[in-house]
Each structure stands twice: as C-alpha cells, then as structure tokens.
N, C-alpha and C positions, 0 to 999 in steps of 0.2 A: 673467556675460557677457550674460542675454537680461534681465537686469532694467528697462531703459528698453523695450524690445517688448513689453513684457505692458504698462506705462501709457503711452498716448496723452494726457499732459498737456503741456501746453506748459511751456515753461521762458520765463521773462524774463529776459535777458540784462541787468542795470543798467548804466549806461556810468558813473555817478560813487560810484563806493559807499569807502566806509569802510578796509574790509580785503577780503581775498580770502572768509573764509566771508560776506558779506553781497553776492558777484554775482551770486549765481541767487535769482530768487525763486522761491517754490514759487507752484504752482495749485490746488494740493489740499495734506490734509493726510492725506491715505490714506496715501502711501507713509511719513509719520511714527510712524500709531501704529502701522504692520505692521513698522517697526523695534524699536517697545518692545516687543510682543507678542514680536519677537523674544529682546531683551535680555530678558525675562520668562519665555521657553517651561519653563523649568526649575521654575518655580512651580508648585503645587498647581493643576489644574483644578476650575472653568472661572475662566478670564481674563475680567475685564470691564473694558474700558479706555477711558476716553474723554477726549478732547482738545478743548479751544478756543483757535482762535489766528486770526489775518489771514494772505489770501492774497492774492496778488497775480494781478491781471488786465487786459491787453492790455485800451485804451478810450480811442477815438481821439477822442472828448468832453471826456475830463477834459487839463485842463491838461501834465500831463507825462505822458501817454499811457497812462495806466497807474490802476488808482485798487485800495486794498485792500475786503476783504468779508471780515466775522468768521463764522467757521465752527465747527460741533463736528460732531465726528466719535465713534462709539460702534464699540466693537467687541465681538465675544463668541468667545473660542476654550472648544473643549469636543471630545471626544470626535466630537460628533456637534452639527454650526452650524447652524441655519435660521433663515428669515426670523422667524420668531415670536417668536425669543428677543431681536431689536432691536426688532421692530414694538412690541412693548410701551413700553420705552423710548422710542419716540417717540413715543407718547401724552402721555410722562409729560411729557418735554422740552414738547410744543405743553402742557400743562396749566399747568406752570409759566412759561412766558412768558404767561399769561394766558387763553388759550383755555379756554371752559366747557367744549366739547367738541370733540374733533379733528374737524380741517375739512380733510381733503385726499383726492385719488383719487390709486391708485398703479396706472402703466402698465408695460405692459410695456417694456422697453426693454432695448440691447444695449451693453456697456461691455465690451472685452478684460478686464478686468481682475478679473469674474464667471463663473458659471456661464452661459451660455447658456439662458435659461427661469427663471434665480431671480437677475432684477436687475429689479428697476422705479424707475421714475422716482416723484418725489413731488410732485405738483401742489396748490396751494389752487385753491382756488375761482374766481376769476379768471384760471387757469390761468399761471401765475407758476410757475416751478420752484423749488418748494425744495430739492430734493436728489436723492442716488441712496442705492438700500437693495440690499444684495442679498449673495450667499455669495462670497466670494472662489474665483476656479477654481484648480485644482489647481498648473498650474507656475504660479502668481506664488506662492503658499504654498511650494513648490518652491525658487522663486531668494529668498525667505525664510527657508530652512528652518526650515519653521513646521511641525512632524507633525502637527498639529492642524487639521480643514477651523476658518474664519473666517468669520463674520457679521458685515457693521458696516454702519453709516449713516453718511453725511456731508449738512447740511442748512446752507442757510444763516441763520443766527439775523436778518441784516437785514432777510428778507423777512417773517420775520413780527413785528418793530414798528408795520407798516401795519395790520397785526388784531387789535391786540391788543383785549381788551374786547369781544370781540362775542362773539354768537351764531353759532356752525357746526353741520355736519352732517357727519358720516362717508359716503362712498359711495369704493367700491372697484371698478373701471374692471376689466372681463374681462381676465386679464393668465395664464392658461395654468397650467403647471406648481405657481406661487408659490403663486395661489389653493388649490391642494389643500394646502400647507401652513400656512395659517393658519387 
C-alpha cells in the first residue's frame, strides 16, 4: 500500500510504447534491486547485489523530451548495513572506470527513501552529482519485506567518462552521523 510514499521518483508516462510493460519508465534503479534483494532474502547472508541498466529522465533539451543515463546501483543486506560496506565498492567502481584515485566529496543530504543522517550525496570535483549512498530506512525495507537493514549506492557511470585518466583526490565534506561510520 505505502510503497510509492517511501520513493519520491518520478514516473515517465511513454505515450507510444511497444506493449503495456514498456509505459513507465523507471528514474532509478533502487526500487529494482530492493525487489531482487527481495526475491533473494532467503539466501545465505550477506547479499551483495548490484545492477547496471538505463533510466529514463524528464529533459526538455533533448528531442523527445526525455533522454536515457546508464547507471549501477550496489547493494549490501547483512545482519547489520553501513555506509562502509558500499563506500568501499565505490572506490573500487571510480578505480575501474579509470580513476588513479577517488576524486569525490560526500554530503550530507536527505532522500525518504534512507535513514535520516546516513544518506549523502556523491559529488566530483567540479561538483557534478554522481550519485546517492546511504542505508535504506526502516518502512521502505518494511514494504519490502526485507528483515535485513540495506546499504546500497546508485552512481551515474556517464559522469564519469569526462574523468576518466586523470589525477584525483579524496576529500569528504562534514556530513554528521555517516562520518562516525566510516
């Protein structure tokens, strides 16, 4: 029943599509892998799942109003989810698209869809958003039925084709409760 109240993602409505499952496009792909995590919860912990696919986004620039952006999203269910057990992961993710060393600051920031105090945002350098990181809150795991608290990332891979090959720096922005966990 409260499962679209806990995510504030927009839906695109498609007006010429194929069949009926291709009218909505998705804007994230969070509510995807908290569905496998679901279909999964019976598995041995911890769960580590991660996804890459295109999502659709509202952009009154691009020709049919809309244009796609490829994303990965990671998740971690365990016993016991903190920021730490993705933070690393995306090290690895910014290592292997190229990066010598992780070049991003992470803010605080607020998404229903987290804990209040263990969600930040992911910025490069040029302050460009790549993503959000943070613990899934209680009722969206809830209208999941997931018994397991969740960590995951979702980042978008196109923003960092523009850096790839360089030289960075790590610097992590005062962001509260998160920082004692990492």
């Amino acid at each position: 029943q409260g499962f679209f109240f806990f995510f504030f993602f927009v839906f695109l409505l498609l007006i010429f599509f194929q069949s009926r499952e291709f009218e909505i496009g998705r804007t994230s792909i969070i509510p995807g892998i908290l569905k496998s995590l679901r279909t999964n919860r019976s598995a041995s912990l911890p769960l580590r799942l991660f996804q890459i696919d295109d999502v659709l986004l509202r952009d009154a620039s691009a020709e049919t109003g809309a244009r796609n952006e490829r994303r990965v999203c990671a998740a971690y269910c365990n016993r016991s989810a903190g920021l730490e057990n993705v933070h690393g992961l995306l090290d690895k993710v910014c290592q292997v698209v190229g990066m010598k060393l992780p070049s991003y600051t992470l803010k605080d920031s607020s998404c229903p869809t987290f804990f209040e105090g263990r969600c930040v945002s992911i910025h490069l350098r040029d302050d460009s958003v790549l993503g959000i990181m943070g613990v899934v809150h209680p009722l969206v795991l809830k209208a999941y039925q997931l018994p397991n608290p969740v960590s995951l990332f979702e980042i978008n891979l196109e923003v960092l084709e523009k850096f790839e090959n360089e030289d960075f720096l790590f610097a992590v922005d005062g962001f509260g409760e998160c920082g004692e966990m990492m």
